[in-house]
MARVOMI-833936 format. One line per field, with one value per residue (C-alpha): x, y, z; residue in one letter. Coordinates in steps of 0.001 Angstrom, whole numbers, padded with zeros to 6 digits, always signed. Layout:
// MARVOMI-833936
east = X, ...
north = Y, ...
up = Z, ...
aa = a, ...
This chain:
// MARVOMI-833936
east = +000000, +001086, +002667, -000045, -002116, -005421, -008132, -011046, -013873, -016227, -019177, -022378, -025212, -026498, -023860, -023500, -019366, -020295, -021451, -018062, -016270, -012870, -015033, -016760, -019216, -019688, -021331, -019266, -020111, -017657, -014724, -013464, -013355, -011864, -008994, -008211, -008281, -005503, -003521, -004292, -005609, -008396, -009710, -011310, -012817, -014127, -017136, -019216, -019797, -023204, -025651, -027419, -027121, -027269, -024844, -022568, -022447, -021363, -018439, -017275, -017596, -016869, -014496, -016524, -018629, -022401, -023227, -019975, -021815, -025342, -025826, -027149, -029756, -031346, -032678, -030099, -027798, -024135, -022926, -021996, -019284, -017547, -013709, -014550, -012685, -013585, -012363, -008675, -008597, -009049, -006107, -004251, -004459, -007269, -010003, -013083, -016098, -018972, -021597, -024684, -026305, -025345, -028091, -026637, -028682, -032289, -032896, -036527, -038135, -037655, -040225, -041834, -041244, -038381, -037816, -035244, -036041, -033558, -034500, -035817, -034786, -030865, -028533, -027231, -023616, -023551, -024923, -022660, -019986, -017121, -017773, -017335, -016754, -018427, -021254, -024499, -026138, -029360, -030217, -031672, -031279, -034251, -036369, -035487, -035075, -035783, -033628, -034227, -034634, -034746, -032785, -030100, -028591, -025467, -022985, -025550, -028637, -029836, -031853, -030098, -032277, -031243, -032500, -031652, -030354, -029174, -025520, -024904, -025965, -024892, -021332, -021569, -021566, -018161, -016808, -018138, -015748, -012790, -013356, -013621, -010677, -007670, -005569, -003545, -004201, -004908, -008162, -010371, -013793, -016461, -018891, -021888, -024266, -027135, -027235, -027631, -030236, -034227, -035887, -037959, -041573, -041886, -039858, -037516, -034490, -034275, -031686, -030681, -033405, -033118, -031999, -034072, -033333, -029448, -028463, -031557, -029017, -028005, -026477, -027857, -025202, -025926, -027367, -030303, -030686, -031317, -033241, -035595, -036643, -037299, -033989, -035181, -037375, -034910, -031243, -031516, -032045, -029470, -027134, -027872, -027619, -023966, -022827, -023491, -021677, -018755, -019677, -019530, -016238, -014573, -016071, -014018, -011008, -010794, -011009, -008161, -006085, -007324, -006118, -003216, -003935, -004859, -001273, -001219, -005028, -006194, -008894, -010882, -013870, -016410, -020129, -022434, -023200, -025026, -028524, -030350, -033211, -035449, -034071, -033110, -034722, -038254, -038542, -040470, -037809, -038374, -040052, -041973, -039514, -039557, -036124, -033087, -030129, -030422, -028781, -025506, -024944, -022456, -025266, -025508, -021873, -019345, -018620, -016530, -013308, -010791, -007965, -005455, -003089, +000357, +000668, -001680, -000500, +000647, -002447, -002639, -005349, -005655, -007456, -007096, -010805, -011129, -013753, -014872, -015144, -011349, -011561, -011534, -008059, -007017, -007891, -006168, -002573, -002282, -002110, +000168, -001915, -001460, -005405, -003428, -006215, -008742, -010215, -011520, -010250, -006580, -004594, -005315, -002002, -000061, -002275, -001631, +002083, +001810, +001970, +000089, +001435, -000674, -003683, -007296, -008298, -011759, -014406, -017524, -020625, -023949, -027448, -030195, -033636, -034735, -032874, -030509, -028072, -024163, -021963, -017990, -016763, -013037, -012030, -013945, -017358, -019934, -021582, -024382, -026822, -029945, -031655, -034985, -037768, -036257, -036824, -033982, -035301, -035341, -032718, -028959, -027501, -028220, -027462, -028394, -028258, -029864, -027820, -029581, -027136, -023678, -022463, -019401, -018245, -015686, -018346, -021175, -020362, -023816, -025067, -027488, -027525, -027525, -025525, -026634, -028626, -025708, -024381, -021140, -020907, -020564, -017387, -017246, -019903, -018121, -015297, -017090, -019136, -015640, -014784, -017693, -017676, -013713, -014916, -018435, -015970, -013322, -016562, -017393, -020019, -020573, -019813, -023406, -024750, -024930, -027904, -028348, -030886, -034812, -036913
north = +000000, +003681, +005258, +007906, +007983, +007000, +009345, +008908, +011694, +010731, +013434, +014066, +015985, +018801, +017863, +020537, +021147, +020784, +016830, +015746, +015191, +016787, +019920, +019505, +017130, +015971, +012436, +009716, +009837, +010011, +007760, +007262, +010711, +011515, +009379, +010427, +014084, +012859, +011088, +013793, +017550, +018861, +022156, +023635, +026955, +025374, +026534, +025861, +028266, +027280, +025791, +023999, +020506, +020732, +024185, +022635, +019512, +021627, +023239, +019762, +018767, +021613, +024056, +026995, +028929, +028119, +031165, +030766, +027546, +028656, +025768, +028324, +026414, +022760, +021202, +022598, +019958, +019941, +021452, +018780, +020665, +021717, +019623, +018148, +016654, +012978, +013860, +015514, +012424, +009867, +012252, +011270, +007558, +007149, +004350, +006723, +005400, +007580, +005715, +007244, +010863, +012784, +015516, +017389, +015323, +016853, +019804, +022365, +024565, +024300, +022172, +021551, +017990, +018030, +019006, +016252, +014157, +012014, +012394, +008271, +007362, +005811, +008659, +008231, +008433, +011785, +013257, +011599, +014238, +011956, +009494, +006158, +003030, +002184, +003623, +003180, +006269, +008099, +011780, +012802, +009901, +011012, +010152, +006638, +005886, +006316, +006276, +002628, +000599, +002020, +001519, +003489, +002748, +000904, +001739, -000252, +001666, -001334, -000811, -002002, -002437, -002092, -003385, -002136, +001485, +003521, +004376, +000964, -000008, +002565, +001595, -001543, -000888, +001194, -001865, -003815, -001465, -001943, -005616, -005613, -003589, -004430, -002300, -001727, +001982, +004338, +005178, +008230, +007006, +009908, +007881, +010515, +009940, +011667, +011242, +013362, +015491, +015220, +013010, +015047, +013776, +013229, +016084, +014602, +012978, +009314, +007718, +004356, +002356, +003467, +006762, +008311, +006351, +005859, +010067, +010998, +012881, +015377, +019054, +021611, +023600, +027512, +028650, +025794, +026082, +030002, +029886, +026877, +025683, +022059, +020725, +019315, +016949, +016077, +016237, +012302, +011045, +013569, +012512, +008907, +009197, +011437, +008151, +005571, +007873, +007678, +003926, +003190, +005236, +002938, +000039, +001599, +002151, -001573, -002140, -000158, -001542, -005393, -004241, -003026, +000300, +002702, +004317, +005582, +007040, +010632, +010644, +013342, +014189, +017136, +018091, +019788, +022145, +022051, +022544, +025431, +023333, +025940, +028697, +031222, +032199, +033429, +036469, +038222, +037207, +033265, +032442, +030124, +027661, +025108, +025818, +024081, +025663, +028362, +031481, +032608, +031815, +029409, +026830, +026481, +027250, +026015, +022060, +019728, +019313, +016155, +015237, +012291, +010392, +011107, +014584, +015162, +013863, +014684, +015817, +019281, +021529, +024635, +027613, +029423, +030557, +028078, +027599, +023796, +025419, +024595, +021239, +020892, +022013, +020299, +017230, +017765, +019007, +015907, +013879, +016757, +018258, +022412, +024036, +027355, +029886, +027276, +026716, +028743, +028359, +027883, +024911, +023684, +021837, +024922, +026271, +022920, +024120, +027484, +029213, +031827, +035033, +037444, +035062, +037003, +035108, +035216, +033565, +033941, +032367, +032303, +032129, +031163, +029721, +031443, +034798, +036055, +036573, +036548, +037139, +037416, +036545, +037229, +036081, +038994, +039255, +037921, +040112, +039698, +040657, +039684, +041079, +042303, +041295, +038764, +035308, +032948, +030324, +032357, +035207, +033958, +037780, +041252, +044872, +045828, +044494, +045419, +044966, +041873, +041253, +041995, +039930, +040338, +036671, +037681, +038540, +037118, +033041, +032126, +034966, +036290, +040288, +041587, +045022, +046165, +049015, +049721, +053095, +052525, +049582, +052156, +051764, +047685, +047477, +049667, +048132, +044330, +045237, +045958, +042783, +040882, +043074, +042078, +038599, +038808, +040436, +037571, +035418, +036809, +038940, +042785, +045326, +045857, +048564, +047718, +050062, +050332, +047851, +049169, +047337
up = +000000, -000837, +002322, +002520, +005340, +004866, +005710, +007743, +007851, +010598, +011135, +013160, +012414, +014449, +017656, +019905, +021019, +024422, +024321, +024556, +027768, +026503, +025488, +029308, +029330, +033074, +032238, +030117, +026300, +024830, +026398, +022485, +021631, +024855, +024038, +020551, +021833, +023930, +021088, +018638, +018685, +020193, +018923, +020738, +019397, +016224, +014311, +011044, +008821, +007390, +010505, +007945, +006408, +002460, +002989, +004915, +003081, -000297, +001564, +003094, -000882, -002517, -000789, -001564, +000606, -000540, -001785, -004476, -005710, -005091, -002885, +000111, +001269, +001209, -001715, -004043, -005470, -005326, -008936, -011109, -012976, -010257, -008862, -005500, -002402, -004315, -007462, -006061, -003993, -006885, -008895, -005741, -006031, -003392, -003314, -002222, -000511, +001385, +003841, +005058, +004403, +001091, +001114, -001929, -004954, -004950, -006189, -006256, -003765, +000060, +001957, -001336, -003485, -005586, -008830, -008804, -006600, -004679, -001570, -001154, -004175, -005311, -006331, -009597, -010186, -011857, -008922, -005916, -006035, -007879, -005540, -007814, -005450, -002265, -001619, +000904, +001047, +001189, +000039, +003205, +006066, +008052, +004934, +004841, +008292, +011749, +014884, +014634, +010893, +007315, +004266, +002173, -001701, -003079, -005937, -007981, -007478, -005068, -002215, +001134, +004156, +007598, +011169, +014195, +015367, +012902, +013969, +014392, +010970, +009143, +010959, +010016, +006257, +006834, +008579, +005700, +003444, +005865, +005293, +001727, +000583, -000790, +000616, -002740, -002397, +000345, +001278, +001907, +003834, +004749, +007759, +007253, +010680, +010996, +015016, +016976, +014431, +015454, +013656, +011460, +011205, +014514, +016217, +018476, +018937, +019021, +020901, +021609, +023602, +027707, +026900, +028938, +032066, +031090, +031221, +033138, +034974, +032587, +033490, +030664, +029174, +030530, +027594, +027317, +031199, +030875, +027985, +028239, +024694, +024551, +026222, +029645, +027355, +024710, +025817, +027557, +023699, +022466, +024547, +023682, +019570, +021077, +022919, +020058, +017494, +019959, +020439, +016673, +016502, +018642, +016634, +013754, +015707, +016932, +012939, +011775, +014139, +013278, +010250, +010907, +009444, +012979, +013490, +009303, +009503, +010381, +012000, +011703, +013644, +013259, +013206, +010795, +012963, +016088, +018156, +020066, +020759, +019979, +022218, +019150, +016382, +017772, +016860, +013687, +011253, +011894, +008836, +010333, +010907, +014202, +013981, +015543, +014242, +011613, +013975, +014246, +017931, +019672, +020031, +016510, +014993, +017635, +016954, +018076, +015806, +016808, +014279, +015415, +013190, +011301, +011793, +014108, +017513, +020896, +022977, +021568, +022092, +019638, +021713, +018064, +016437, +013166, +010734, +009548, +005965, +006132, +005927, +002261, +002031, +005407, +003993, +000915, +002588, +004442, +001383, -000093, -002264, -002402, -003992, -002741, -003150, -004897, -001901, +000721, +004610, +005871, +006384, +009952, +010197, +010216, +012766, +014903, +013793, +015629, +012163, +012932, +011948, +010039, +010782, +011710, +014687, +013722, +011708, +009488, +009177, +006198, +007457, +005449, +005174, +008290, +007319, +005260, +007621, +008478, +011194, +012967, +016041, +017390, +020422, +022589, +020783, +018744, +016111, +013642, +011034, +009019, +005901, +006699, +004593, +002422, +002393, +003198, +001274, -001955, -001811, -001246, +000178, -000216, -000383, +002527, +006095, +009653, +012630, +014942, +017960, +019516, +022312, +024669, +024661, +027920, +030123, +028614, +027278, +026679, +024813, +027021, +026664, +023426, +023204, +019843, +021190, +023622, +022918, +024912, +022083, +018956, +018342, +018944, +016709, +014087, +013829, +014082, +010959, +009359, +009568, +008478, +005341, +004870, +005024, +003074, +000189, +001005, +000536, -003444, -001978, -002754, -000148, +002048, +003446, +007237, +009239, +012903, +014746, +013923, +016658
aa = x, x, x, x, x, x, x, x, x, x, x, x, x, x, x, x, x, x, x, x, x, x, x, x, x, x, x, x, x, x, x, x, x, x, x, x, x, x, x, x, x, x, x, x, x, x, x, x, x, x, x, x, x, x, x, x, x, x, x, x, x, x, x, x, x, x, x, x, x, x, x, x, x, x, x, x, x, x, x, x, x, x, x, x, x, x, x, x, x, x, x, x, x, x, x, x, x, x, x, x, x, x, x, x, x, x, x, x, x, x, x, x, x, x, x, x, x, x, x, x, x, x, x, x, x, x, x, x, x, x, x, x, x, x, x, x, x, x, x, x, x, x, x, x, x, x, x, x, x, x, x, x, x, x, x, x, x, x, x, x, x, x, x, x, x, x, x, x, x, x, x, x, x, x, x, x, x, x, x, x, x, x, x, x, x, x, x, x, x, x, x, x, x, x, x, x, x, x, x, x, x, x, x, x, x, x, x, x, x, x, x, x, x, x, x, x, x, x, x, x, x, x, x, x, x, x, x, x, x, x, x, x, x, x, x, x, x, x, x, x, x, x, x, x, x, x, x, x, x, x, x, x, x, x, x, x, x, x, x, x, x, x, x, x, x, x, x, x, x, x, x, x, x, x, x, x, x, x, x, x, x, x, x, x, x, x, x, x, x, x, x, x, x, x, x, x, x, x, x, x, x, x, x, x, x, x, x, x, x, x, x, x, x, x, x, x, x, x, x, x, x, x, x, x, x, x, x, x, x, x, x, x, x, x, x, x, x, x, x, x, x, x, x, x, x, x, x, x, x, x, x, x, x, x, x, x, x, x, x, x, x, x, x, x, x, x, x, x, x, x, x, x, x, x, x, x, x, x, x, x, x, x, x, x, x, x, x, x, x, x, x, x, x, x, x, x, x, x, x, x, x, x, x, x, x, x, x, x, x, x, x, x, x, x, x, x, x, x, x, x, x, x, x, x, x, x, x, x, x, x, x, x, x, x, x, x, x, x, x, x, x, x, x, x, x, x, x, x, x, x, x, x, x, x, x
């Protein structure tokens, strides 16, 4: 096999940072994770710069912000002339598979059927991203399955059925993989979970069987405990789907090193985005959505982030601001391949590397479907702003933008008092509305107009 490491992406879907006992968690979910933070790095101010799934799905793809590839909401499909992480990994001599949720092939208006309709249906090959070998996927897991049961596609088009809970199955077809392969080449394996997201059609989250009684004795992170939402009910079964994803990880682990393979893979682990279990977003400029995510505070951007493997170890944790939108190119440098400006984001391993100077310690972040919105955060505030009276389901930026909230992240960590209205705040808010224009520009977007607060 070609000395290259292999590369394992392993993500969750709509996992707050805060689940994860090297990030704080008080109860024990996450021994595995907890252990490869050890081994490897821990980062541990890392955030996503779209808080929703088909978005953030075209920049792990892609490398582009979604707006660059107009895929800035759901149900718009991943562009099929565009060079993606599959296709600069096959040019790289890599056997690619992908298990478990794509959510970039369907394509119409949101909440409505399809125009192109993938969504329960097999993917065709055209539409899976470059993605040529293994494959057991579905569009949008939620669709075709419930915490428990349901069925996702081959490389064939043919319908694969599982029983049982979902993490473990959908694990089970990566182990399959491991089993299966050669090993002539290196590998690059994306393990796509939709755990810990709610399950849609019946709005909530399923976790394993016993959840309920198994972390019954949950602590609510401040904001959730200050804010109320739907948390006290929920976070036993979030917790649960959070301790089978580390579960299954450590099925994969015990795999790799079966095979012989553990100490030349990087492990990477990261989340979509994550959950404010309906605590934000209930205000005038909702849209109507029972909304989960789709803000622009720490509940919904800050993620977990874990990288171990060649490269990667020694117990480090990074207290540096980074952006998940640089994972693209992350992935790409550790099997030495330079997109230089190509792709959007920085390197991470020279970050890791203390190579640092010159870097803006800050990062951006694209609403849409509930707003049109964006926002920057350094490491002393928070600061961001919405378009009023556009739809973020149909409009992808604009010209002009209202301010919506400023927080002071050193004496306020769970956003609780917005300063936007703060006169003593001018200036702050000045110069923070600098910087998200730098990076809106940086992002292909037109210099806005930015207006004071109007409520």
């Amino acid at each position: 096999m070609d000395n290259k490491p292999n590369i394992l992406f392993y993500f969750s879907d709509q996992q707050r940072w805060d689940t994860i006992g090297c990030y704080g968690q008080e109860l024990d979910i996450t021994p595995n994770l907890d252990k490869l933070a050890k081994e490897g790095v821990l980062f541990e101010e890392a955030y996503t710069a779209q808080p929703v799934c088909g978005p953030c799905r075209a920049i792990f793809q892609s490398g582009q912000y979604p707006t660059q590839i107009k895929c800035f909401r759901n149900s718009v499909a991943l562009p099929q002339n565009i060079k993606t992480l599959a296709n600069y990994f096959e040019e790289g001599g890599y056997d690619n598979a992908y298990v478990g949720k794509w959510h970039l092939a369907s394509d119409g208006e949101l909440e409505k059927k399809p125009t192109i309709d993938y969504q329960t249906r097999a993917i065709p090959l055209e539409r899976r991203g470059g993605y040529k070998g293994y494959w057991r996927v579905s569009d949008i897991l939620e669709f075709t399955s419930h915490g428990y049961d349901g069925y996702v596609f081959d490389e064939n088009n043919n319908k694969c059925e599982f029983k049982g809970y979902r993490v473990d199955c959908i694990t089970d077809y990566a182990l399959d993989y491991l089993d299966e392969l050669s090993y002539d080449k290196p590998f690059f394996l994306t393990i796509s979970h939709i755990e810990p997201h709610h399950q849609n059609d019946k709005k909530c989250y399923e976790g394993p069987n016993g959840s309920k009684t198994r972390f019954k004795d949950f602590k609510l992170p401040g904001d959730l405990e200050a804010l109320g939402g739907n948390a006290k009910e929920m976070y036993p079964d979030y917790l649960g789907c959070c301790k089978s994803l580390d579960d299954n990880l450590g099925r994969v682990i015990d795999k790799l090193k079966e095979k012989g393979i553990y100490d030349n893979t990087i492990i990477i682990y990261a989340s979509d985005h994550g959950s404010h279990f309906l605590t934000r977003n209930n205000d005038e400029h909702l849209n109507g959505y029972d909304d989960y995510k789709r803000s622009c505070h720490s509940a919904c951007l800050h993620v977990p982030l874990i990288i171990t493997g060649p490269g990667f170890r020694g117990g480090k944790k990074v207290k540096d601001l980074v952006s998940t939108a640089s994972l693209p190119k992350t992935l790409l440098s550790m099997i030495g391949i330079d997109v230089g400006n190509t792709m959007i984001g920085e390197d991470l391993k020279k970050v890791v590397d203390g190579e640092t100077n010159g870097r803006r310690n800050e990062i951006f972040a694209q609403i849409s479907e509930s707003r049109v919105g964006r926002c920057v955060r350094n490491e002393k505030y928070l600061y961001s702003v919405y378009a009023p009276n556009k739809n973020g389901g149909k409009f992808m930026n604009s010209d002009i933008y209202e301010e919506d909230f400023l927080y002071d992240l050193e004496n306020d960590s769970y956003e609780l008092n917005n300063l936007v209205n703060d006169d003593n705040y001018k200036d702050v808010r000045n110069d923070m509305a600098e910087r998200l224009i730098y990076h809106m520009k940086l992002a292909g977007e037109k210099e806005p107009t930015i207006v004071p607060i109007n409520r």
